[in-house]
C-alpha positions as CSV (number, residue, x, y, z in Angstrom):
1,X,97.5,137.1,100.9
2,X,94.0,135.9,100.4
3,X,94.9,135.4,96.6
4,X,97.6,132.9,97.8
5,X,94.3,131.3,99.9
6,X,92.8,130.8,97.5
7,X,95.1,129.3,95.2
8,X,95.9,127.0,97.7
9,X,92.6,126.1,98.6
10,X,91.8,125.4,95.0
11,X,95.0,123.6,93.9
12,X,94.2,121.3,97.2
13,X,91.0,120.4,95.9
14,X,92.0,119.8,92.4
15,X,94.6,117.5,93.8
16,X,92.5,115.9,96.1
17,X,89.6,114.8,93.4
18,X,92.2,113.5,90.9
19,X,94.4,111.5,94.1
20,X,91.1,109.9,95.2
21,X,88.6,107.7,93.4
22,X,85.3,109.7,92.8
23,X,83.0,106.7,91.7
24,X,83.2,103.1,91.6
25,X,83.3,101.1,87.9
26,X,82.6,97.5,87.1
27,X,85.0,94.9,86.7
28,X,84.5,94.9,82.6
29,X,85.5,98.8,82.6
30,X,88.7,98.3,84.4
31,X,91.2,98.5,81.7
32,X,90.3,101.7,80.7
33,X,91.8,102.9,83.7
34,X,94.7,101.9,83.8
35,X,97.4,103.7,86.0
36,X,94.3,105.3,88.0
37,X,93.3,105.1,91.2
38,X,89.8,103.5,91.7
39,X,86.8,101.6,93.7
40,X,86.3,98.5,91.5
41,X,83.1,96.8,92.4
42,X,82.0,92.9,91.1
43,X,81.8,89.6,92.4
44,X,84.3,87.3,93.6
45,X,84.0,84.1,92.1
46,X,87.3,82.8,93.5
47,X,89.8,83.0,96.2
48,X,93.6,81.1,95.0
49,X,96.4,80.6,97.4
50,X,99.1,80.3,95.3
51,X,102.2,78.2,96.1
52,X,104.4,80.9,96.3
53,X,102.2,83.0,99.2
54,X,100.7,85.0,96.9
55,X,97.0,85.3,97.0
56,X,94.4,85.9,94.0
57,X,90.6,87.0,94.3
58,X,89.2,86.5,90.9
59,X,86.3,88.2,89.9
60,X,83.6,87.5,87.4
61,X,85.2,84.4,86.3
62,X,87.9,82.0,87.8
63,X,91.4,82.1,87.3
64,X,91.2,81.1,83.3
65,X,88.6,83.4,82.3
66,X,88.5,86.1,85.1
67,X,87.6,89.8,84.0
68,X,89.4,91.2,87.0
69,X,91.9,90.5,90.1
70,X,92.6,91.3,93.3
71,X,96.2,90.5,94.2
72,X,97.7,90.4,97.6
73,X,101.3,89.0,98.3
74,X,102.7,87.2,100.5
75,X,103.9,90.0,102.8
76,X,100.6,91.5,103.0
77,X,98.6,88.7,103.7
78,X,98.7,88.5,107.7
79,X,97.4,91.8,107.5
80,X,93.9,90.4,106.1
81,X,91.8,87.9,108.5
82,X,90.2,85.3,106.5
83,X,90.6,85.9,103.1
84,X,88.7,83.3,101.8
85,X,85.4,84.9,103.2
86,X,85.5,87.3,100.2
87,X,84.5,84.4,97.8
88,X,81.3,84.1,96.6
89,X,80.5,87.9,97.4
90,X,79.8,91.1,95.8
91,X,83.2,92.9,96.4
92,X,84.6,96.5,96.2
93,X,88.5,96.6,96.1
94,X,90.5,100.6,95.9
95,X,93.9,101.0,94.8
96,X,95.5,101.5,91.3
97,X,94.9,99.5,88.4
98,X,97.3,98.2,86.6
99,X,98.0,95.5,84.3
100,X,99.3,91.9,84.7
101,X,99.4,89.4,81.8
102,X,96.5,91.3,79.8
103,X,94.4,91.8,82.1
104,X,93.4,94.2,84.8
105,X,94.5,93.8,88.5
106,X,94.6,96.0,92.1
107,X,97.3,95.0,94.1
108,X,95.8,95.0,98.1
109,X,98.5,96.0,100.8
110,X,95.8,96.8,103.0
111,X,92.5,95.8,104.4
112,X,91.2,99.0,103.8
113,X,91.5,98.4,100.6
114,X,88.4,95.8,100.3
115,X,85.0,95.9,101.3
116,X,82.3,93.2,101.6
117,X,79.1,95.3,99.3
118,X,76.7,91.8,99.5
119,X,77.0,89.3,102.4
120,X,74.4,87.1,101.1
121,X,76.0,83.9,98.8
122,X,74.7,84.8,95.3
123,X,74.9,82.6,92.0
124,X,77.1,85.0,89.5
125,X,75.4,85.8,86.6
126,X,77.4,85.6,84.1
């Protein structure tokens, strides 16, 4: 019986570091992690409403030449207060990346999912 324990106990744990991000990576690193589930940090240059409902949070860089996106659709986006307050900030978004069009993206179904890291308007520096 304790052998089982233990097993569990260390099967849980294994599952739980790989089902969870551990640290947080920079909007350039993204696409090497694709399919993974991580904290992507960077600043949000732009919030786009698109015509359809769908809503885009670009970041370092504007829709043409962004690095990075936050996506949240239609159906999701009642859930989030005033999106556009995220533009112009240093952002952290979770989820799993994954790849749209080339590039890399986290789709948002929750406000969880996205966290304010700099409140104060900063010039981005790239």
């Amino acid at each position: 019986m304790k052998k089982f324990l233990s097993l569990t106990v260390i099967v849980t744990l294994v599952i739980l570091h790989t089902a969870f991000p551990q640290n947080k990576i920079k909007t350039s690193e993204a696409e090497n992690y694709i399919g993974k589930i991580e904290i992507v940090e960077g600043f949000a240059n732009q919030v786009y409403h698109a015509r359809g409902g769908t809503c885009f949070i670009d970041m370092d860089g504007d829709y043409l030449n962004n690095v990075f996106a936050a996506v949240i659709f239609k159906s999701d986006l009642k859930k989030f207060k005033d999106i556009d307050e995220y533009e112009g900030k240093e952002v952290e978004v979770k989820g799993t990346i994954k790849e749209y069009g080339g590039k890399p993206e986290i789709v948002l179904r929750s406000v969880k999912q996205i966290k304010i890291i700099d409140n104060g308007e900063k010039l981005n520096e790239k």
